[in-house]
N, C-alpha and C positions, 0 to 999 in steps of 0.2 A: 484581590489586588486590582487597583484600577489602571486603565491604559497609561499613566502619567507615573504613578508609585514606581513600579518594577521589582525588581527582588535578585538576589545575587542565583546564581544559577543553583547552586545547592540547596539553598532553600527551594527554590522553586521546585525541581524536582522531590524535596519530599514534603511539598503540602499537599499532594493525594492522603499519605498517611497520616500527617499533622489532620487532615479534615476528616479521615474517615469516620470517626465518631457522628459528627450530623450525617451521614447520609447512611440512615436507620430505617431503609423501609424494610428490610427484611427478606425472606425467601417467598413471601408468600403469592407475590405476583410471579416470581420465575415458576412457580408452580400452576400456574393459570391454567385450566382445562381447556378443549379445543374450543374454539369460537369466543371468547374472553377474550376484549378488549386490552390490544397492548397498547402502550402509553409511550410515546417513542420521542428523545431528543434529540436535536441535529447539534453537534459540536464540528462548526465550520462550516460557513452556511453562503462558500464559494458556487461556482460553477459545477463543480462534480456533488459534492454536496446539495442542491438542488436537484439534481439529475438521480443521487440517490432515496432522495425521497421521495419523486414520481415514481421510480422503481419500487418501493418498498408498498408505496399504495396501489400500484397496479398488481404485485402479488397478492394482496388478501385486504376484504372488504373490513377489516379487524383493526387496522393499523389509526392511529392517531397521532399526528404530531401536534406536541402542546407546549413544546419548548427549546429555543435555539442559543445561538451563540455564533458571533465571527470576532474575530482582533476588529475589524474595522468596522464602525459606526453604518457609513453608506453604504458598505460591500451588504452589511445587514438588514437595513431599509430596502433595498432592490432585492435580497432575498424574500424579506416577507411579504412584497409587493406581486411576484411570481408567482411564490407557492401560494398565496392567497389565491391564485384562481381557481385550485383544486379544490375545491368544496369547505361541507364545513366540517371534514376531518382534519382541517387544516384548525387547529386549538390554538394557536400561539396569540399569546396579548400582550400588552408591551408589560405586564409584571411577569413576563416570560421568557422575554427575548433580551438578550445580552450582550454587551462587547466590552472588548478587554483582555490582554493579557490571562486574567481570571475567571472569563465566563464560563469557560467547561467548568467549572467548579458548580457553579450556580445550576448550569442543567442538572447536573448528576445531584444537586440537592432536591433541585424539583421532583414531583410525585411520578418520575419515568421507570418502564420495565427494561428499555433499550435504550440503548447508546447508537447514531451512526458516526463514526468517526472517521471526519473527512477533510482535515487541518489537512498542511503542506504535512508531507515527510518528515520534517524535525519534530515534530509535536506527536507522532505518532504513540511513541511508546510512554511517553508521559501521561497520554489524555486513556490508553488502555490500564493501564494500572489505577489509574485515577478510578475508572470503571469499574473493573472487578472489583475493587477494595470498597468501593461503592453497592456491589451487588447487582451490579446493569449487567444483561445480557450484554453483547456487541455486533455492531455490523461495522468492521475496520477495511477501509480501504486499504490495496497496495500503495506501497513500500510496505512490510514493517518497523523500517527507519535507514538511516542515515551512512551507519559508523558500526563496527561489532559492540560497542557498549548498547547500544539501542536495542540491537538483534539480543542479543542477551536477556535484556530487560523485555522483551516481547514474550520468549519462552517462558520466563520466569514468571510473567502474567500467564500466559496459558497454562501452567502448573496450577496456580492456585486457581483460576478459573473450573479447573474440574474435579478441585476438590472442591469449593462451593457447587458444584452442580449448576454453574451457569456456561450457555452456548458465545463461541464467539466463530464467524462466521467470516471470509477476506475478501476483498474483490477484487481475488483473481477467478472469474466467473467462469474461464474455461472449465472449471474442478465442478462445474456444476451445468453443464452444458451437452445435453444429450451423444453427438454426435465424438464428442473428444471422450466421453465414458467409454461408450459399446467399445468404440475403436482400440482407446489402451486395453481394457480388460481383454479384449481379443489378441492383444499385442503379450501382454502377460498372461494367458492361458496357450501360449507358444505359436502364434501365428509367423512372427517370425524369425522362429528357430532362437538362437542367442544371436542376441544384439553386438555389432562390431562396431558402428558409430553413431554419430549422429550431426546436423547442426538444424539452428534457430536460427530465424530473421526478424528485425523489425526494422525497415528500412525503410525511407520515403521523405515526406515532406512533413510540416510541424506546423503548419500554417493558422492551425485553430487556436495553437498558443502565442498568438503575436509577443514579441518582446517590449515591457514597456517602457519608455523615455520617464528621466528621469525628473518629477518636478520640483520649481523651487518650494523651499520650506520642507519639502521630503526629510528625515533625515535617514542614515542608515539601514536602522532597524526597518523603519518603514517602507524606503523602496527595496530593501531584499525581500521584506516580506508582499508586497504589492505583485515584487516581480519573481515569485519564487524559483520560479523554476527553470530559473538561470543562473542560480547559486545551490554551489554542492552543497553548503550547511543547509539547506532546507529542503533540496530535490533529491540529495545525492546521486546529481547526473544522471540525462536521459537512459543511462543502462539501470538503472536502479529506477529508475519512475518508472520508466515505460517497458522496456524491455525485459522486465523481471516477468511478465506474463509470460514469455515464450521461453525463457530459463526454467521457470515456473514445470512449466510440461517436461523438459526434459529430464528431472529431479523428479517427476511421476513416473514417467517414464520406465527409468532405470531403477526408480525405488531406492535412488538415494541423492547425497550432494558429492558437486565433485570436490576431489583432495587436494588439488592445485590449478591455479591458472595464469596462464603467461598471454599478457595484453599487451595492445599497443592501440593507439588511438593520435585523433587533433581536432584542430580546430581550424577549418579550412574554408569555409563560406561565413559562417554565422561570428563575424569578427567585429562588430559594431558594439560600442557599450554595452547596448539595451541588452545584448545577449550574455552580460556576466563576465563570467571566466569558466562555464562548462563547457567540455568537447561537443562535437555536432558529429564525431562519428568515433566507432569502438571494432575493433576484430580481436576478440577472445578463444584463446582456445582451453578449455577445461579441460582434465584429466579427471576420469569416473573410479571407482574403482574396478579393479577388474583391468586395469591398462583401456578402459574405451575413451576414446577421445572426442570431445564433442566442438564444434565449431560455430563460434557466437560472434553475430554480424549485425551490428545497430547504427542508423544513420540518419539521423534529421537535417536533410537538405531540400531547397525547394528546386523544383524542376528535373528531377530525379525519378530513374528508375523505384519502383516499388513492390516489394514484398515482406507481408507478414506472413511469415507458414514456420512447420517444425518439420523434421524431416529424418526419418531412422532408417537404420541399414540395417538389416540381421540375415545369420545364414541362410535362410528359405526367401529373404524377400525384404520388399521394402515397404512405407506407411508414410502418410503426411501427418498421422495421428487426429485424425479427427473425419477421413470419409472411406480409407480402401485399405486393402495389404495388396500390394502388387507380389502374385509368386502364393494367392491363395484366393479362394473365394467371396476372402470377408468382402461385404459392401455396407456400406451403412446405409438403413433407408431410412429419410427423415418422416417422423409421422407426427403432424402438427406438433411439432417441437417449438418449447416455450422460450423465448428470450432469455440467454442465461443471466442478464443483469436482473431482471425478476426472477429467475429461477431461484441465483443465490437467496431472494430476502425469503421467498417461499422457504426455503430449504428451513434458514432461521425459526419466520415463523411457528412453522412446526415444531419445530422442537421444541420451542418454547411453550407451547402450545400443549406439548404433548409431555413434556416432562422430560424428555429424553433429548438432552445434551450432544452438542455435536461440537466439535473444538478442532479450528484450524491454523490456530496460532504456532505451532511450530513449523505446517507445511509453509508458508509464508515468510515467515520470520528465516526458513532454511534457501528457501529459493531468492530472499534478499541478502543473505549472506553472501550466498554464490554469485549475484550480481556486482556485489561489493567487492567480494576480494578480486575478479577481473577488472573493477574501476583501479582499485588499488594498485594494480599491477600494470595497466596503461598509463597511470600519471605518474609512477616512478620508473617503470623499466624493468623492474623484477619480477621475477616467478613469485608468484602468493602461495604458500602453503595455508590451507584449511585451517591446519591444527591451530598453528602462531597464529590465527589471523582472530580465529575465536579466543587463544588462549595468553597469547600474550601482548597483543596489539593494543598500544595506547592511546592509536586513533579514538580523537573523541572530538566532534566538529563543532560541537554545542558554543553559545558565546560566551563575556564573560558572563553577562548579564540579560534578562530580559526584561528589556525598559525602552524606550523609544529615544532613541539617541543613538551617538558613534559605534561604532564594528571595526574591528582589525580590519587591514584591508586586505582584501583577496587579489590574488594571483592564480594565471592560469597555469596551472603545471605543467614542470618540461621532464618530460622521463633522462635519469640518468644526473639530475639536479632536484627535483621533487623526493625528498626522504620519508622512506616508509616506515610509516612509525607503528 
Protein backbone atom coordinates (compact mmCIF):
# COMPACT_ATOMS: atom_id res chain seq x y z
CA UNK A 1 0.00 0.00 0.00
CA UNK A 2 1.43 3.20 -0.84
CA UNK A 3 1.47 6.51 1.42
CA UNK A 4 -1.62 8.07 -0.75
CA UNK A 5 -3.89 4.42 -1.36
CA UNK A 6 -4.70 3.69 2.39
CA UNK A 7 -6.97 0.79 3.18
CA UNK A 8 -10.00 0.56 5.70
CA UNK A 9 -8.70 -0.45 9.06
CA UNK A 10 -9.73 -4.15 8.90
CA UNK A 11 -8.04 -4.89 6.01
CA UNK A 12 -5.16 -3.34 7.06
CA UNK A 13 -4.80 -5.26 10.01
CA UNK A 14 -5.11 -8.51 8.28
CA UNK A 15 -2.66 -8.19 5.45
CA UNK A 16 0.16 -9.55 7.77
CA UNK A 17 -1.79 -12.83 6.99
CA UNK A 18 -3.22 -12.00 3.49
CA UNK A 19 0.98 -11.52 2.83
CA UNK A 20 2.26 -14.27 4.82
CA UNK A 21 2.63 -16.58 1.94
CA UNK A 22 5.62 -14.24 0.34
CA UNK A 23 7.47 -13.96 3.16
CA UNK A 24 8.97 -17.64 2.79
CA UNK A 25 12.30 -17.68 4.13
CA UNK A 26 11.84 -20.22 6.45
CA UNK A 27 13.42 -21.36 9.90
CA UNK A 28 16.57 -21.87 8.71
CA UNK A 29 18.33 -18.50 9.50
CA UNK A 30 16.32 -18.53 13.07
CA UNK A 31 18.53 -21.56 13.40
CA UNK A 32 21.80 -19.72 12.69
CA UNK A 33 24.83 -21.10 14.82
CA UNK A 34 26.85 -18.71 16.92
CA UNK A 35 28.75 -16.04 15.04
CA UNK A 36 26.36 -16.35 11.72
CA UNK A 37 25.48 -13.36 10.33
CA UNK A 38 22.06 -11.87 11.35
CA UNK A 39 20.39 -9.83 8.75
CA UNK A 40 18.43 -7.30 10.73
CA UNK A 41 15.45 -4.75 9.49
CA UNK A 42 14.46 -1.42 11.04
CA UNK A 43 10.50 -1.01 10.88
CA UNK A 44 10.36 2.76 11.93
CA UNK A 45 13.46 4.40 11.30
CA UNK A 46 12.38 7.44 13.98
CA UNK A 47 14.58 8.75 16.72
CA UNK A 48 14.44 5.53 19.04
CA UNK A 49 14.59 3.56 16.16
CA UNK A 50 17.99 4.86 15.23
CA UNK A 51 19.10 4.73 18.63
CA UNK A 52 18.07 0.98 18.44
CA UNK A 53 20.21 0.11 16.01
CA UNK A 54 23.54 1.79 17.32
CA UNK A 55 22.52 -0.52 20.27
CA UNK A 56 21.89 -3.72 18.46
CA UNK A 57 25.56 -3.03 16.52
CA UNK A 58 27.33 -2.22 19.66
CA UNK A 59 26.09 -5.62 21.22
CA UNK A 60 27.68 -8.12 18.60
CA UNK A 61 30.07 -7.53 15.78
CA UNK A 62 27.39 -10.21 13.69
CA UNK A 63 24.51 -7.69 13.15
CA UNK A 64 23.59 -6.20 9.67
CA UNK A 65 21.32 -3.83 8.85
CA UNK A 66 20.12 -4.21 5.11
CA UNK A 67 16.72 -3.00 5.26
CA UNK A 68 14.34 -0.11 6.65
CA UNK A 69 11.14 1.56 6.63
CA UNK A 70 9.48 4.86 8.15
CA UNK A 71 5.57 6.43 7.19
CA UNK A 72 7.56 9.48 6.20
CA UNK A 73 9.76 9.93 3.23
CA UNK A 74 12.25 12.65 4.91
CA UNK A 75 12.01 11.26 8.51
CA UNK A 76 13.61 8.14 6.28
CA UNK A 77 16.29 10.00 4.29
CA UNK A 78 17.70 11.57 7.75
CA UNK A 79 17.65 8.09 9.04
CA UNK A 80 19.83 6.58 6.39
CA UNK A 81 21.90 9.58 6.30
CA UNK A 82 22.88 8.78 10.30
CA UNK A 83 22.98 5.35 10.33
CA UNK A 84 25.15 5.56 7.37
CA UNK A 85 28.00 6.71 9.54
CA UNK A 86 28.21 3.37 11.35
CA UNK A 87 30.14 1.57 8.88
CA UNK A 88 29.62 -0.79 6.27
CA UNK A 89 27.34 -3.04 8.34
CA UNK A 90 25.19 -0.49 7.70
CA UNK A 91 23.53 -2.67 4.04
CA UNK A 92 20.55 -0.57 3.39
CA UNK A 93 20.24 0.63 -0.56
CA UNK A 94 17.46 2.45 -1.70
CA UNK A 95 16.02 -1.06 -3.33
CA UNK A 96 15.75 -1.39 0.56
CA UNK A 97 14.70 1.34 2.19
CA UNK A 98 10.87 2.18 2.44
CA UNK A 99 8.00 4.56 3.28
CA UNK A 100 4.61 4.23 3.39
CA UNK A 101 1.84 3.19 5.23
CA UNK A 102 3.09 -0.34 3.78
CA UNK A 103 6.62 -0.68 4.26
CA UNK A 104 7.02 -3.04 7.20
CA UNK A 105 5.51 -5.15 4.71
CA UNK A 106 8.42 -4.89 2.30
CA UNK A 107 11.22 -5.27 5.05
CA UNK A 108 9.77 -8.33 6.48
CA UNK A 109 9.68 -9.46 2.64
CA UNK A 110 13.37 -8.61 2.38
CA UNK A 111 16.06 -11.48 3.05
CA UNK A 112 15.93 -10.34 7.30
CA UNK A 113 16.38 -12.84 10.28
CA UNK A 114 15.13 -9.83 12.67
CA UNK A 115 12.75 -7.35 12.94
CA UNK A 116 13.46 -4.08 15.16
CA UNK A 117 10.19 -2.73 15.92
CA UNK A 118 10.12 0.82 16.69
CA UNK A 119 6.85 2.59 15.01
CA UNK A 120 4.86 4.84 17.59
CA UNK A 121 2.68 2.63 19.88
CA UNK A 122 -0.41 2.16 17.45
CA UNK A 123 1.44 0.21 15.12
CA UNK A 124 2.88 -1.96 17.47
CA UNK A 125 0.91 -5.04 17.44
CA UNK A 126 0.25 -5.03 13.83
CA UNK A 127 4.02 -4.79 12.66
CA UNK A 128 4.64 -7.87 15.55
CA UNK A 129 2.29 -10.35 14.14
CA UNK A 130 3.22 -9.12 10.69
CA UNK A 131 6.69 -10.53 12.01
CA UNK A 132 6.22 -13.69 13.49
CA UNK A 133 3.74 -14.72 10.73
CA UNK A 134 6.69 -13.77 8.77
CA UNK A 135 9.19 -15.99 10.72
CA UNK A 136 11.43 -12.72 11.97
CA UNK A 137 12.88 -13.08 15.27
CA UNK A 138 12.00 -9.53 17.07
CA UNK A 139 13.33 -6.72 18.94
CA UNK A 140 9.85 -4.79 19.96
CA UNK A 141 10.14 -1.56 21.65
CA UNK A 142 7.74 -0.57 24.66
CA UNK A 143 4.39 -0.14 24.71
CA UNK A 144 3.11 -3.32 23.49
CA UNK A 145 0.14 -1.02 22.41
CA UNK A 146 -2.39 1.25 22.88
CA UNK A 147 -5.95 -0.28 23.95
CA UNK A 148 -6.72 -3.97 25.52
CA UNK A 149 -7.43 -5.08 21.78
CA UNK A 150 -3.65 -4.49 20.91
CA UNK A 151 -2.39 -6.07 24.47
CA UNK A 152 -4.28 -9.08 23.29
CA UNK A 153 -3.07 -9.23 19.89
CA UNK A 154 0.58 -8.92 21.37
CA UNK A 155 0.05 -12.21 23.53
CA UNK A 156 -1.46 -13.90 20.97
CA UNK A 157 1.68 -13.10 18.74
CA UNK A 158 3.85 -14.37 21.55
CA UNK A 159 1.96 -17.70 21.62
CA UNK A 160 2.57 -18.41 18.20
CA UNK A 161 6.11 -16.99 18.25
CA UNK A 162 7.10 -19.96 20.54
CA UNK A 163 5.56 -22.33 18.87
CA UNK A 164 7.63 -21.33 15.76
CA UNK A 165 10.70 -21.31 17.86
CA UNK A 166 11.34 -17.72 17.21
CA UNK A 167 12.90 -15.14 20.15
CA UNK A 168 11.05 -11.73 20.63
CA UNK A 169 12.77 -9.65 22.92
CA UNK A 170 11.02 -5.69 24.60
CA UNK A 171 12.73 -2.68 25.40
CA UNK A 172 11.95 -2.58 28.73
CA UNK A 173 15.76 -3.00 29.18
CA UNK A 174 15.63 -2.90 33.08
CA UNK A 175 14.54 -7.01 32.52
CA UNK A 176 18.03 -7.17 31.25
CA UNK A 177 20.10 -4.87 33.30
CA UNK A 178 22.53 -6.39 35.77
CA UNK A 179 21.94 -4.45 38.87
CA UNK A 180 17.72 -4.66 38.79
CA UNK A 181 18.45 -8.81 38.32
CA UNK A 182 20.82 -9.57 41.53
CA UNK A 183 18.62 -7.11 43.34
CA UNK A 184 14.78 -8.79 42.50
CA UNK A 185 16.16 -12.25 42.73
CA UNK A 186 17.54 -11.20 46.10
CA UNK A 187 14.08 -9.57 46.80
CA UNK A 188 12.41 -13.06 45.60
CA UNK A 189 14.68 -15.50 47.32
CA UNK A 190 13.08 -13.43 50.67
CA UNK A 191 15.25 -10.49 51.41
CA UNK A 192 12.46 -8.90 52.13
CA UNK A 193 10.29 -11.00 54.16
CA UNK A 194 6.64 -10.73 52.20
CA UNK A 195 6.16 -7.72 50.40
CA UNK A 196 3.32 -5.00 51.96
CA UNK A 197 3.71 -2.40 49.28
CA UNK A 198 5.10 -0.57 46.95
CA UNK A 199 5.27 2.61 44.57
CA UNK A 200 6.86 3.64 41.06
CA UNK A 201 7.93 7.12 39.70
CA UNK A 202 8.58 8.63 36.58
CA UNK A 203 8.49 12.18 37.03
CA UNK A 204 10.15 15.14 35.64
CA UNK A 205 10.47 17.08 32.61
CA UNK A 206 9.83 15.77 28.71
CA UNK A 207 11.89 18.24 27.18
CA UNK A 208 13.62 15.82 24.60
CA UNK A 209 10.22 15.38 23.05
CA UNK A 210 9.38 18.91 22.15
CA UNK A 211 5.64 19.18 20.97
CA UNK A 212 5.34 19.92 17.25
CA UNK A 213 3.35 22.87 15.62
CA UNK A 214 1.13 22.19 13.28
CA UNK A 215 2.04 22.86 9.41
CA UNK A 216 0.09 24.00 6.73
CA UNK A 217 -0.94 21.30 4.15
CA UNK A 218 -0.38 18.73 7.21
CA UNK A 219 -3.32 16.77 7.27
CA UNK A 220 -4.68 14.71 10.22
CA UNK A 221 -3.35 11.65 9.80
CA UNK A 222 -0.02 13.24 9.35
CA UNK A 223 0.38 15.60 12.15
CA UNK A 224 -0.91 12.99 14.66
CA UNK A 225 1.57 10.89 13.29
CA UNK A 226 4.61 13.53 13.03
CA UNK A 227 3.43 14.43 16.59
CA UNK A 228 2.67 11.15 18.12
CA UNK A 229 3.19 11.35 21.19
CA UNK A 230 0.74 13.80 22.08
CA UNK A 231 -2.12 11.64 20.85
CA UNK A 232 -3.44 8.63 22.98
CA UNK A 233 -4.39 6.77 19.68
CA UNK A 234 -0.77 6.34 18.97
CA UNK A 235 1.13 6.93 22.51
CA UNK A 236 -1.43 5.76 24.63
CA UNK A 237 -0.44 8.61 27.00
CA UNK A 238 2.82 9.20 28.81
CA UNK A 239 1.65 6.37 31.42
CA UNK A 240 1.77 3.97 28.79
CA UNK A 241 4.93 5.27 26.69
CA UNK A 242 7.07 6.08 29.29
CA UNK A 243 6.06 5.05 32.50
CA UNK A 244 5.22 1.42 31.79
CA UNK A 245 9.05 0.76 32.55
CA UNK A 246 8.70 1.40 36.24
CA UNK A 247 5.13 -0.53 36.25
CA UNK A 248 7.19 -2.86 34.33
CA UNK A 249 9.33 -3.75 37.74
CA UNK A 250 6.61 -3.75 39.84
CA UNK A 251 4.68 -6.83 37.85
CA UNK A 252 8.43 -8.36 38.27
CA UNK A 253 8.46 -7.68 41.23
CA UNK A 254 5.47 -9.23 42.79
CA UNK A 255 5.26 -11.85 40.02
CA UNK A 256 2.19 -10.73 38.83
CA UNK A 257 -0.28 -7.66 37.30
CA UNK A 258 -2.47 -5.83 39.32
CA UNK A 259 -6.37 -6.69 39.64
CA UNK A 260 -7.63 -3.20 39.70
CA UNK A 261 -6.73 0.51 39.59
CA UNK A 262 -8.32 3.67 40.60
CA UNK A 263 -6.59 6.93 38.86
CA UNK A 264 -6.94 10.19 38.67
CA UNK A 265 -4.84 12.64 36.53
CA UNK A 266 -4.75 16.31 34.15
CA UNK A 267 -3.53 18.44 32.26
CA UNK A 268 -2.08 21.30 33.92
CA UNK A 269 1.10 22.94 32.32
CA UNK A 270 1.32 21.32 28.92
CA UNK A 271 -1.98 22.93 27.57
CA UNK A 272 -0.93 24.49 24.26
CA UNK A 273 -2.19 22.57 20.95
CA UNK A 274 1.19 21.21 19.92
CA UNK A 275 0.56 19.03 23.15
CA UNK A 276 -2.60 17.19 21.83
CA UNK A 277 -5.13 16.22 24.20
CA UNK A 278 -2.73 13.80 26.50
CA UNK A 279 -2.49 14.43 30.45
CA UNK A 280 1.10 15.77 31.59
CA UNK A 281 0.46 13.99 34.94
CA UNK A 282 -1.18 10.49 36.52
CA UNK A 283 -1.37 9.22 40.32
CA UNK A 284 -2.50 5.55 40.16
CA UNK A 285 -3.03 3.43 42.61
CA UNK A 286 -2.99 -0.50 41.65
CA UNK A 287 -4.32 -3.24 43.84
CA UNK A 288 -1.88 -6.64 43.47
CA UNK A 289 -3.14 -9.62 44.52
CA UNK A 290 -2.75 -10.53 47.90
CA UNK A 291 -4.54 -7.00 48.90
CA UNK A 292 -0.87 -5.08 48.16
CA UNK A 293 -1.24 -1.88 47.01
CA UNK A 294 1.08 -0.10 44.91
CA UNK A 295 1.34 3.59 44.24
CA UNK A 296 2.04 4.93 40.55
CA UNK A 297 3.30 8.60 40.13
CA UNK A 298 4.05 10.06 36.37
CA UNK A 299 4.68 13.55 35.52
CA UNK A 300 5.98 15.41 32.49
CA UNK A 301 6.46 18.82 33.47
CA UNK A 302 9.34 21.24 32.90
CA UNK A 303 11.03 22.83 35.76
CA UNK A 304 10.06 20.26 38.17
CA UNK A 305 11.16 18.13 40.76
CA UNK A 306 12.41 14.71 39.39
CA UNK A 307 12.53 11.16 40.13
CA UNK A 308 12.62 7.84 38.22
CA UNK A 309 13.06 5.05 40.98
CA UNK A 310 10.71 1.89 42.27
CA UNK A 311 10.43 1.45 45.69
CA UNK A 312 9.18 -1.91 47.95
CA UNK A 313 8.28 -2.42 51.43
CA UNK A 314 8.22 -5.81 52.88
CA UNK A 315 8.35 -7.25 56.56
CA UNK A 316 12.17 -7.49 57.16
CA UNK A 317 12.99 -4.26 54.98
CA UNK A 318 12.86 -2.17 52.22
CA UNK A 319 14.64 -2.00 48.26
CA UNK A 320 14.77 0.63 45.42
CA UNK A 321 15.10 -2.74 43.38
CA UNK A 322 17.97 -2.28 41.51
CA UNK A 323 21.11 -1.34 44.37
CA UNK A 324 20.30 -2.39 48.32
CA UNK A 325 17.71 -4.13 50.74
CA UNK A 326 17.84 -1.81 53.69
CA UNK A 327 17.08 -4.39 56.99
CA UNK A 328 19.64 -6.90 55.17
CA UNK A 329 23.05 -7.14 53.64
CA UNK A 330 22.24 -7.43 50.13
CA UNK A 331 24.48 -4.68 48.18
CA UNK A 332 24.74 -4.75 44.67
CA UNK A 333 28.24 -4.38 43.39
CA UNK A 334 28.53 -3.14 39.81
CA UNK A 335 31.24 -5.15 37.97
CA UNK A 336 31.71 -3.48 34.48
CA UNK A 337 28.16 -3.96 33.89
CA UNK A 338 27.08 -3.64 30.22
CA UNK A 339 24.47 -0.96 29.23
CA UNK A 340 21.22 -2.70 29.32
CA UNK A 341 19.97 -0.96 26.04
CA UNK A 342 22.79 -3.30 24.43
CA UNK A 343 22.40 -5.81 26.97
CA UNK A 344 18.69 -6.45 25.62
CA UNK A 345 20.00 -6.92 21.82
CA UNK A 346 23.00 -9.16 23.18
CA UNK A 347 20.45 -11.04 25.04
CA UNK A 348 18.51 -11.51 21.55
CA UNK A 349 21.32 -12.12 19.67
CA UNK A 350 22.17 -15.05 21.36
CA UNK A 351 19.49 -16.76 21.40
CA UNK A 352 19.14 -16.51 18.04
CA UNK A 353 22.45 -17.42 17.81
CA UNK A 354 22.13 -20.14 19.75
CA UNK A 355 18.95 -21.64 18.96
CA UNK A 356 17.53 -21.22 22.19
CA UNK A 357 14.39 -18.92 22.32
CA UNK A 358 13.71 -16.40 24.70
CA UNK A 359 9.97 -14.78 24.58
CA UNK A 360 8.97 -11.52 26.41
CA UNK A 361 5.98 -10.75 24.77
CA UNK A 362 3.54 -11.40 27.45
CA UNK A 363 5.86 -9.61 30.29
CA UNK A 364 5.38 -6.49 28.24
CA UNK A 365 2.24 -6.86 26.73
CA UNK A 366 1.07 -7.41 30.90
CA UNK A 367 3.00 -4.41 32.26
CA UNK A 368 1.05 -2.29 29.34
CA UNK A 369 -1.99 -3.57 30.14
CA UNK A 370 -1.53 -2.42 33.79
CA UNK A 371 -0.42 0.91 32.56
CA UNK A 372 -3.54 1.08 30.56
CA UNK A 373 -6.20 0.10 32.65
CA UNK A 374 -4.77 3.17 35.19
CA UNK A 375 -4.86 5.53 32.03
CA UNK A 376 -8.44 4.29 31.82
CA UNK A 377 -9.30 4.87 35.03
CA UNK A 378 -7.78 8.61 35.25
CA UNK A 379 -9.86 9.81 32.07
CA UNK A 380 -13.10 8.37 33.35
CA UNK A 381 -13.08 8.41 37.04
CA UNK A 382 -13.72 4.70 37.71
CA UNK A 383 -11.96 1.78 39.32
CA UNK A 384 -10.73 -0.40 36.30
CA UNK A 385 -11.11 -3.96 37.02
CA UNK A 386 -8.31 -6.21 35.22
CA UNK A 387 -10.76 -8.80 34.34
CA UNK A 388 -13.45 -6.35 32.30
CA UNK A 389 -10.66 -4.44 31.12
CA UNK A 390 -9.06 -7.57 29.22
CA UNK A 391 -12.35 -9.28 28.92
CA UNK A 392 -14.81 -7.19 28.00
CA UNK A 393 -13.65 -3.74 27.12
CA UNK A 394 -14.35 -2.44 23.70
CA UNK A 395 -11.81 0.19 23.87
CA UNK A 396 -10.28 0.08 20.50
CA UNK A 397 -8.38 3.56 19.62
CA UNK A 398 -7.42 2.47 16.05
CA UNK A 399 -8.87 5.08 13.21
CA UNK A 400 -11.34 4.47 10.70
CA UNK A 401 -8.82 4.18 8.23
CA UNK A 402 -5.21 4.40 7.62
CA UNK A 403 -4.58 6.86 4.71
CA UNK A 404 -3.36 10.31 5.07
CA UNK A 405 -6.37 12.47 5.56
CA UNK A 406 -9.04 13.59 8.25
CA UNK A 407 -9.40 11.83 12.06
CA UNK A 408 -12.38 12.19 14.32
CA UNK A 409 -11.44 14.70 16.48
CA UNK A 410 -9.94 14.37 19.78
CA UNK A 411 -10.77 15.55 23.09
CA UNK A 412 -9.12 15.80 26.19
CA UNK A 413 -10.94 13.73 28.73
CA UNK A 414 -12.84 14.81 31.82
CA UNK A 415 -13.21 11.94 34.52
CA UNK A 416 -16.86 11.65 35.53
CA UNK A 417 -17.95 12.65 31.69
CA UNK A 418 -15.18 10.51 29.58
CA UNK A 419 -17.12 6.89 29.25
CA UNK A 420 -15.41 3.73 29.75
CA UNK A 421 -15.94 1.71 27.29
Amino acid sequence: MSEQQGASRRDFMKSAAAGAAVFAIGQQRAEAASGDVIRVGLIGSGRRGNGAVRNCFDASPDVRLVAQCDLFEDQLADSRTKLATLGDRYQVTDETAFHGFGGYKQVLAADVDMVILATPPAYRALTLRAAIEAGKHVFMEKPAGVDPQQVKSVIESGEMAKAKGLSIVAGTQRRHQAAYIETIKAIHDGGLGDIVSAACYWVGDYGYYPGIPRQDGWSDMEYHNRNWNYFTWLSGDHIVEQHVHNIDIMNWVLGAHPVSAVGLGGRAQRTAPEFGHIYDHFSVEFEYPGGIRVQSLCRQNSDTYSRVAEYVAGTKGTSDCRSHIKGSKFRYKADNDVDPYVQEHRDLIAAIQNNEPINKARDVAESTMAAIIGRMSAYSGQEVQWDWAMNESKLDLAPPTYQFGDLPPVEVAVPGVTPLV
